[in-house]
N, C-alpha and C positions, 0 to 999 in steps of 0.2 A: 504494500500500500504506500510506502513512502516513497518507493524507487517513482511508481507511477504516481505519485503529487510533485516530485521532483522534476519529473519531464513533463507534468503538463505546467508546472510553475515557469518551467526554461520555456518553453515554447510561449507561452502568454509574453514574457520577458522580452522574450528574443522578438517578436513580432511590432513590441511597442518599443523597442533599440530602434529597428529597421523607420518605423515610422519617425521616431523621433529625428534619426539623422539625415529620411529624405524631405521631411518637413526645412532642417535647417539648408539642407543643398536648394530648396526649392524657392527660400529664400535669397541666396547667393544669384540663381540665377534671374531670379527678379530685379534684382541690382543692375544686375548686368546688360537688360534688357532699359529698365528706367534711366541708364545713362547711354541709352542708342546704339551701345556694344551688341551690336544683332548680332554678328557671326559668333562670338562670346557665348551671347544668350541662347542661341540655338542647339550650338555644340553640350550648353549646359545642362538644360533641357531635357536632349537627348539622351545623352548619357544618365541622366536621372532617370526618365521613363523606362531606361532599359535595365539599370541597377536596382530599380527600386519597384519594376512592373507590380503591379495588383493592390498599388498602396495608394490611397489617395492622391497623396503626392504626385505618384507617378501621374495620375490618370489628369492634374491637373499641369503637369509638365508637358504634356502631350499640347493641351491644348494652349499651352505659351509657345509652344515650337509655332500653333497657326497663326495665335496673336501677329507674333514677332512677323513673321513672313506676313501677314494683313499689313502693316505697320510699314515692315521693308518695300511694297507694292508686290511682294512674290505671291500673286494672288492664283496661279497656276500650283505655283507649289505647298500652297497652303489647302486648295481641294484636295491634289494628291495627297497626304498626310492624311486627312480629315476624312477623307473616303475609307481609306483605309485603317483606320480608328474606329472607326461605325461599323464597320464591317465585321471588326473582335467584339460585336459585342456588349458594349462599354455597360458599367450599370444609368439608369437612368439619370441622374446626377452628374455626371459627366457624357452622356449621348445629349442632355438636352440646348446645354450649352454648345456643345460640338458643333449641332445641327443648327446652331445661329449664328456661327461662325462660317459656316458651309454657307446657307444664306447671303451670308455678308461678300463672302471672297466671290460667289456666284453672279450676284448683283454687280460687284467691281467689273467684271467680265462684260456684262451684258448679259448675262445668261439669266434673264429675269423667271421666266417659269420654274426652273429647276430653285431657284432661290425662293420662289412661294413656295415649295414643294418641303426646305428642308427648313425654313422657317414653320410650316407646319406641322412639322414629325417636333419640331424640337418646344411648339406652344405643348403638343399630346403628351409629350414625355415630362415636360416642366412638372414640378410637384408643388408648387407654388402659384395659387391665382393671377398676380400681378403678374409674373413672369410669363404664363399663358395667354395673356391680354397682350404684352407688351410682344411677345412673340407672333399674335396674327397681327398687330398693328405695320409688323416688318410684313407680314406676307402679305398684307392688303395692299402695300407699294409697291413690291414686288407684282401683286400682281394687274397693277396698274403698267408698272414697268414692260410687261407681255402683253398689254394692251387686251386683258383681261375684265372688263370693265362690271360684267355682271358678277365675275366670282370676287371679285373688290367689294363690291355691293354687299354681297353675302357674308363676305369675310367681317367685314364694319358692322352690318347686321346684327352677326354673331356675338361680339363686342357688345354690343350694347343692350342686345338680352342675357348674355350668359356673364357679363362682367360688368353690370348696372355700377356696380359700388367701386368698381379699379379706374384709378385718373386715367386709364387708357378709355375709357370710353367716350369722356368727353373731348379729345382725341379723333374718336373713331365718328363721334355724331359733326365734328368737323370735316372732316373727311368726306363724309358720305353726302354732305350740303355741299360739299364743293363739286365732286363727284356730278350731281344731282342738277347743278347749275349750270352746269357746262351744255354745249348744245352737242347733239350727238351728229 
């Protein structure tokens, strides 16, 4: 009985070490980023995500690798990364920011449909109200950007029944007057 409280004590141990020191690398590379040291910050990042996989940390160094390249204009290589991050998986908590980043670097592009697309996986996945509001707020531009104009409608809509009480709907009831005013 004691050998095993002793391995499951190490093991509890050892898992909140690993968190602890990718927490403080995760910082480092934060710095590193905050002072526009991109190549720095990315190489830091990385190397974190890969040392530290399945830890918070990690999952939140992944998404500084896209920040940073959003940031650098590498808006190419911030889908690639970001694609391939969604793809392992992620738990919801890190897929749903991913997928407003994916969004984001989409949009950068031109690629306005596919940016309503992962703005909307990542309102579905948000575990938070406001963050789900503020997440179709982005796909309702987006999908105006695709010259979308009824699924805009809809998206603003949605907003403003299903997030009556998030500042994104007053927001959204802007939007949709603007929308609305336009002549078609």
């Amino acid at each position: 009985v004691l050998v095993i409280a002793l391995a499951i004590w190490f093991t509890i141990t050892a898992g909140q070490r690993k968190q602890a020191y990718a927490a403080t690398a995760l910082e480092q590379c934060r710095d590193a980023a905050a002072h526009a040291n991109f190549g720095v910050a990315v190489q830091c990042y990385t190397q974190l995500a890969r040392n530290f996989s399945g830890t918070p940390s990690a999952y939140e160094a992944t998404l500084g690798v896209a920040q940073t390249h959003l940031v650098a204009g590498q808006n190419e290589l911030a889908i690639t990364g970001l694609v391939e991050f969604l793809r392992s998986n992620p738990p919801p908590e890190a897929a749903s920011p991913a997928n407003s980043l994916l969004g984001t670097a989409y949009e950068n592009v031109g690629k306005f449909a596919e940016a309503e697309g992962a703005y909307r996986k990542a309102s579905d996945l948000a575990t938070v109200e406001y963050l789900k509001a503020s997440a179709l707020l982005d796909a309702g531009r987006a999908a105006l950007g695709a010259k979308k104009v009824d699924d805009a409608k809809a998206i603003y809509n949605e907003i403003i029944t299903k997030y009556a009480k998030s500042g994104a709907m007053t927001e959204a009831q802007v939007r949709l007057a603007e929308i609305s005013a336009k002549p078609t």
